[in-house]
Structures are given as structure tokens and as C-alpha cells.
N, C-alpha and C positions, 0 to 999 in steps of 0.2 A: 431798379436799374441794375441791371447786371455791371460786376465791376472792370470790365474791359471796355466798357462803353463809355467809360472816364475817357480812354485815349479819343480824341479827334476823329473822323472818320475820314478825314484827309489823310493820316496817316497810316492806319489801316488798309487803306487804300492801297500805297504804297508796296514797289515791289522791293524787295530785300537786294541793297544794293551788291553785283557779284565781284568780290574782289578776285585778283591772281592768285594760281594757287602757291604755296608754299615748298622751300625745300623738304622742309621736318614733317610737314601733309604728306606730299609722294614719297619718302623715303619712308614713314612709315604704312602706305597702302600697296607700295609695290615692293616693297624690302630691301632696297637699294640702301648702298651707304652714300649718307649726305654729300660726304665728297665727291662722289662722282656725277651729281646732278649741277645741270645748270640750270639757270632759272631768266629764261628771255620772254616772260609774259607780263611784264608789268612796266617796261620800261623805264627801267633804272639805270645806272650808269657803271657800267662792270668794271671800269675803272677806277671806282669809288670816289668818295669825296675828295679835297685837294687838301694834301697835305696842311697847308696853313690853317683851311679850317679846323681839321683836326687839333693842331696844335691850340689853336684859340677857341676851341670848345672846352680843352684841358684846363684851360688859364680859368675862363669862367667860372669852372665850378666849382670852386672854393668858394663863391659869392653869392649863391642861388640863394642866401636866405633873403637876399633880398631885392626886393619887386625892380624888375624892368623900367625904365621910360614908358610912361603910358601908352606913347604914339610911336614907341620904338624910332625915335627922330637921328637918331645915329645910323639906324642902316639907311631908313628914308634920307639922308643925306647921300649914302654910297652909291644907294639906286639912284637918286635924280645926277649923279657924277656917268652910271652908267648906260644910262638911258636917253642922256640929253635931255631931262625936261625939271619943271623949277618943283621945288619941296612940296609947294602947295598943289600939284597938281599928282602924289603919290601918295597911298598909304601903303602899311604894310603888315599882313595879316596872318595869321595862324588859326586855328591848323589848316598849313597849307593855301590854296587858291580854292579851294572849299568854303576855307575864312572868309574869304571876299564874298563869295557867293552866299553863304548865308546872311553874312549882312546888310548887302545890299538885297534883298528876299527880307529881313526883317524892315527893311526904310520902306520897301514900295509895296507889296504884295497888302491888300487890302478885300474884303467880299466883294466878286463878281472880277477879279483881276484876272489877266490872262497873259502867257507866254508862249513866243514863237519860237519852235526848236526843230532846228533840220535835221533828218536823221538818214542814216546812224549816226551817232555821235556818241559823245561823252553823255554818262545817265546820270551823273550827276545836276544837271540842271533840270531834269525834270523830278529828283529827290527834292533838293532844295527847297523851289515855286511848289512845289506839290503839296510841303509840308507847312508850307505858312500861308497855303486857302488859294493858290492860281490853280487855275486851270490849264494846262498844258494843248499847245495846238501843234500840232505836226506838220510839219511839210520836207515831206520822202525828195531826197537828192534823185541827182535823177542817172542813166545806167556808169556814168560814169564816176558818181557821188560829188558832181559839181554841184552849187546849192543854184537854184532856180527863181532869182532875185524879183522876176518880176511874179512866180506865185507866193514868194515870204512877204513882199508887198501887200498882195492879195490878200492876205490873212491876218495882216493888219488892222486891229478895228481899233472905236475908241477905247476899248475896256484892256487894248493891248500896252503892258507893261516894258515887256523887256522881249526883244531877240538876241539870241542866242546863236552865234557863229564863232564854230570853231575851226580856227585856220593855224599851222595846220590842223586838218581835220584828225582826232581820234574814232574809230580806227581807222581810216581809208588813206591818209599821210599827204592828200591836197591842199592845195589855199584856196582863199579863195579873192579874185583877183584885188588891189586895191579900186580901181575901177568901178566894179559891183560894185563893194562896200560904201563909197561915193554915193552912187545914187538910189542904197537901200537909205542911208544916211540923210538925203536929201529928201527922202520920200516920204519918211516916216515922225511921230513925231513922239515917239516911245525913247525910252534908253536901247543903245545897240551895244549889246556884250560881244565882243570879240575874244576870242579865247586863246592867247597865243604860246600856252607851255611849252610849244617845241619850235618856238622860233628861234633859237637859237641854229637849230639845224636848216633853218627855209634861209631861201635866197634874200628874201624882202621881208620885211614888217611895215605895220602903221600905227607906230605908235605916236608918231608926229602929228599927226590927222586930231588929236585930242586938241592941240593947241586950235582946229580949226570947229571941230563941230561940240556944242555944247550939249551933244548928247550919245556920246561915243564913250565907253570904258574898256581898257584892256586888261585881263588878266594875265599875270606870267607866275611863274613859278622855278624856287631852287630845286626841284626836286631831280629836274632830267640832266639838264648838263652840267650844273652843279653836282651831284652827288648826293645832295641831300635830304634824300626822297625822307629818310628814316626821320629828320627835324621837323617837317609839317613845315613846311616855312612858303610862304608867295606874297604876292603882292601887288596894285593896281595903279591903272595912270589913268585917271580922270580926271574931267573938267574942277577947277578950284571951287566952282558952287555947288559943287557935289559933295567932292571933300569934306566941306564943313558941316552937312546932313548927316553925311555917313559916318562921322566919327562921334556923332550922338548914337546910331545905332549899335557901331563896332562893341564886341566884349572890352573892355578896359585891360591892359596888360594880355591882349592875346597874343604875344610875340613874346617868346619867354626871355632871356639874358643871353643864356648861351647860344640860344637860334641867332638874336641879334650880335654877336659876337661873330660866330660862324657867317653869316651871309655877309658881313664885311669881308672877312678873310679869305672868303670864297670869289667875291665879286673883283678882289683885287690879283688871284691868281691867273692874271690871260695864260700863260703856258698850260695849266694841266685845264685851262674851257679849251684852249687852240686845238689840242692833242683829246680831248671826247670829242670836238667836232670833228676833227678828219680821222677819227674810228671810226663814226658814223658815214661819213661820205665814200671811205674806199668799202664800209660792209656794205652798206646799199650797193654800189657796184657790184659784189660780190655776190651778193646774196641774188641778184639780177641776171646776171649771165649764168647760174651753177642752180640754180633752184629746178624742181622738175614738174613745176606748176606755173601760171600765171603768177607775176608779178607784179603788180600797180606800182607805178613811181610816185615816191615818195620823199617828201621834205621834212621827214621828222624823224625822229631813229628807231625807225620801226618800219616793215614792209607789212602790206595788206597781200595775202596768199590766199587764191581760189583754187581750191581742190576739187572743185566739180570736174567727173559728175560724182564724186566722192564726198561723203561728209564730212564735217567740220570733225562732230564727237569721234569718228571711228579713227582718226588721221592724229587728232591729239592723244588718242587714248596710246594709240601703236607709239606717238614720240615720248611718251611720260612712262610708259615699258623700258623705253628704252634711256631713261634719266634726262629727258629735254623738256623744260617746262614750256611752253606757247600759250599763247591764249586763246580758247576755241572763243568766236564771234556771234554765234547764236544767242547769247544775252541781251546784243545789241538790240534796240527795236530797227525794225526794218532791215536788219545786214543779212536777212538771209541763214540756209546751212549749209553754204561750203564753205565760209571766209575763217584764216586762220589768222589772226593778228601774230609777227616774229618782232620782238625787238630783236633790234641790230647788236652784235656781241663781240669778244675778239676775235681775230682773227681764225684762231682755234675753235672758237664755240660758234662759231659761223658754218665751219667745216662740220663739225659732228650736227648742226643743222640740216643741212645740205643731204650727210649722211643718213639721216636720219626720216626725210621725207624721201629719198631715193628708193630706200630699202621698202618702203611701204608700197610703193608700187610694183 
């Protein structure tokens, strides 16, 4: 046996997941000096983290030699203050809303398992289920990348684990309606992942809906309006007989001391969340009226941009010449090659956006 053939072949399988690219990558392939690059492909928060957390990241680390609360039950308090929902019905995981996700991929995925994932989407749910033996089922949004509730039904069988919806949608920036969600909920008799990292920026959520259907989990994350993508830090509101399943699978101490210090400090900041929300709302406005492409409306802090009959590669490549990071969409499965994923930026880096997809044409 050759010694590659150790690895799974689930994993193998697997395509290499494609992250954003970097300041220090394009300053060093286009010779640019770092300062002058902005970097709106990954949707972070460009007014950085809140001050408080900062400050109570600082205090922590004097004390990193030693271990965390297993269940990080101190932020899991600040989250169920934030969320309106009881302790028992929250975990809280690292790294990131990945954490949750593999976990919950290590409780259920078992031989012959399968999950439903609408795309485009986020690709990390087909990493995850991919690498712990599911099989991956697709079902394509349809031209407006609404999800198509009564074919993710469809493709519901019994060997069906978990669906996967992500509202907002990454990258297309829709929901998708509470309604739907209902009677995929009703219909089905799988776990229903809801993915909702950029509710913060949507009109509506459903994270209530947990208190009603005992097979409903949400994911959220500090990484977008929080700031603090760089912590790894997120966390889940599921049913309480979940809970107790899942924190047998959870790694032990995956929330580090200082993440849990931070997402307190952070959760208690409404001034600097209030002030990234309406950076987000007046650049969506912005970015809407001034763009020189099609626009998708969007509830996340990011616009979906079609540049057809132009491509994705030739449009990003012209904006990373010119110090603007985006994110071309062609990774995506199913988005096609015109779509350019922009996060929302300040005001300032909205404009050299703007500028910067103008000039291309």
C-alpha cells in the first residue's frame, strides 16, 4: 500500500478549500505597498474589533497558562443575554462556526449518510460532511439564488442527515424566507442547519423557531460584526437534547480564555455593533446606486456583482492591479463566471471600489 493511501479517500476527494486572498500575497505579486491595498474579499469588519474586546483580550493574557471553562459557560451566558434563548439551548465553539460544524459532522455523519446543500453557498459544509464519510447532495438555487424548498424536500431521503441553509446566503447576500424554513422544517425529518453569520446585517432572523422545532440548529458567528474574524470564535442555538449529544462530540476547551473574554466584551459593545451595522447599510446603498454592474440586494455586508458578459477572473485581476482585494466567485460550486463577491467597506473604500470597477470598463 502506497503511503498516501493511509489518508481516507473521502478526503482526497476533497477540493482544497479557497480562502481570500491576502494583503502581503498581492503586495507581494503586484508590488504594491501594503498600505495602499484594501482587502474587501472576505468580509471582515474594517472597522475592526470594539475597543472593549481589545482591551479584555489584553487583560486575559497574563492567564493563558491556564485552561478555559470546558463549555466556555461564561460567554454561553452573555450569548443566551443576547440572543434571548436559555444556556441550555447554546454552545459555544471554536475555531469559529466551522467548530460547530465539525462537530456536529463528528455526532451524525456515519457510512451511507447524506447531506442537502443549496448552492452556491458557503463550501465549507460540503468540507466538513465530505470529510467525516457524507455524501454531499446539491440542489442549484434557482436564477435568482432563492432556495427551491419544495426540491431540497425532494432530495430528502432517509439516509438524509443534515440541510444546510445559509441565510443570509454567502455569496448571493438573500434569506431565505422564515415561511420556507417552516415547512422545510415540517417536512423533513433530518437536522436543518441554518447558517446565519450575517444576521446581524438582515432584517429578520429565526433563532426563536429553536424553541419550536426540535430539529432546527443555527449557526452564528463573532467574526463579521463583531470584528473578530482573526479569534476563530462562533457559536450555536440548538434544541437542549442536542446540546447534551454534542458536547460529547465537541473538542474539550475549544474556546480559548482570551476568545471567551473577547466575545463578552464584544457582545456587551451595542455602540461600535450599532455603528458596523449602519456602515453596512448606507455602503449597500452605495455600492447600489454607483456600481457599473448589476447589483443583487443584499442583507449581509457584502454585494453579489455580475459582470457579465465579462468575467469574474479578468475584473478581479484589473482590481488587485490596482490595490482592491474582492473576491472572484468561480470557486463557488454552481455561481457561475461573472459573479464577483465585494464586501461592504468605508466609505472611502467603497469609492476606490466603485473607481475601480468603472475604470475597467
Amino acid at each position: 500500500m502506497a503511503i498516501y493511501e493511509l489518508v481516507k479517500p473521502e478526503i482526497r476527494s476533497i477540493a482544497p478549500y479557497v480562502p481570500g486572498k491576502s494583503v502581503a500575497e498581492i503586495a507581494e505579486k503586484y508590488n504594491l505597498e501594503p498600505d495602499s491595498i484594501i482587502k474587501l474579499g472576505s468580509n471582515e469588519n474594517p472597522l475592526g474589533p470594539s475597543p472593549a474586546a481589545v482591551r479584555a483580550l489584553q487583560e486575559a493574557a497574563g492567564n493563558v497558562n491556564i485552561y478555559p471553562s470546558a463549555d466556555a459557560r461564561e460567554l454561553v451566558d452573555a450569548i443566551s443575554a443576547y440572543v434571548g434563548m436559555p444556556q441550555a439551548n447554546i454552545v459555544a465553539s471554536g475555531p469559529g462556526m466551522d467548530g460547530l460544524l465539525d462537530g456536529l459532522m463528528r455526532m451524525l455523519i456515519s457510512a451511507d449518510s447524506e447531506v442537502v446543500i443549496t448552492t452556491p453557498t458557503f463550501s465549507y459544509y460540503e468540507i466538513s460532511a465530505t470529510a467525516c464519510g457524507a455524501q454531499p447532495v446539491f440542489v442549484k438555487r434557482n436564477e435568482k439564488f432563492d432556495v427551491d424548498i419544495d426540491r431540497v424536500i425532494a432530495a430528502v431521503n432517509e439516509n438524509t442527515k443534515v440541510v444546510f441553509i445559509c441565510s443570509p446566503n454567502n455569496p448571493t447576500g438573500n434569506i431565505t424566507a422564515e415561511k420556507e424554513l417552516r415547512r422545510l422544517l415540517d417536512s423533513v425529518e433530518c437536522l436543518v442547519f441554518v447558517d446565519e453569520a450575517y444576521v446581524e446585517f438582515a432584517d429578520s432572523d429565526i433563532v426563536s423557531l429553536v424553541g419550536e422545532y426540535d430539529n432546527l440548529v443555527v449557526g452564528r458567528t463573532f467574526s463579521k460584526a463583531f470584528g473578530l474574524a482573526g479569534l476563530r470564535l462562533g457559536y450555536g442555538i440548538m434544541p437542549a437534547w442536542l446540546k447534551v449529544e454534542y458536547m460529547k462530540a465537541a473538542t474539550p476547551f475549544n474556546v480559548s480564555a482570551p476568545a471567551v473574554a473577547a466575545g463578552i466584551a464584544a457582545l456587551s459593545d451595542k455602540k461600535h455593533r450599532e455603528a458596523s451595522q449602519q456602515m453596512v447599510i448606507d455602503g449597500r446603498d452605495y455600492l447600489k446606486v454607483n456600481m457599473p454592474f448589476n447589483v443583487y440586494e443584499s442583507q449581509a455586508n457584502f454585494m453579489l456583482v455580475d459582470v457579465a458578459p465579462h468575467g469574474a477572473k479578468d475584473v478581479c485581476d484589473h482590481l488587485l492591479r490596482r490595490g482592491v482585494i474582492v473576491r472572484d466567485c468561480t470557486s463557488f460550486r454552481d455561481a457561475g463566471d461573472s459573479f464577483i463577491r465585494v464586501t461592504v467597506g468605508t466609505r472611502e473604500q467603497n469609492e476606490r471600489v466603485v473607481e475601480g470597477f468603472s475604470t475597467y470598463l
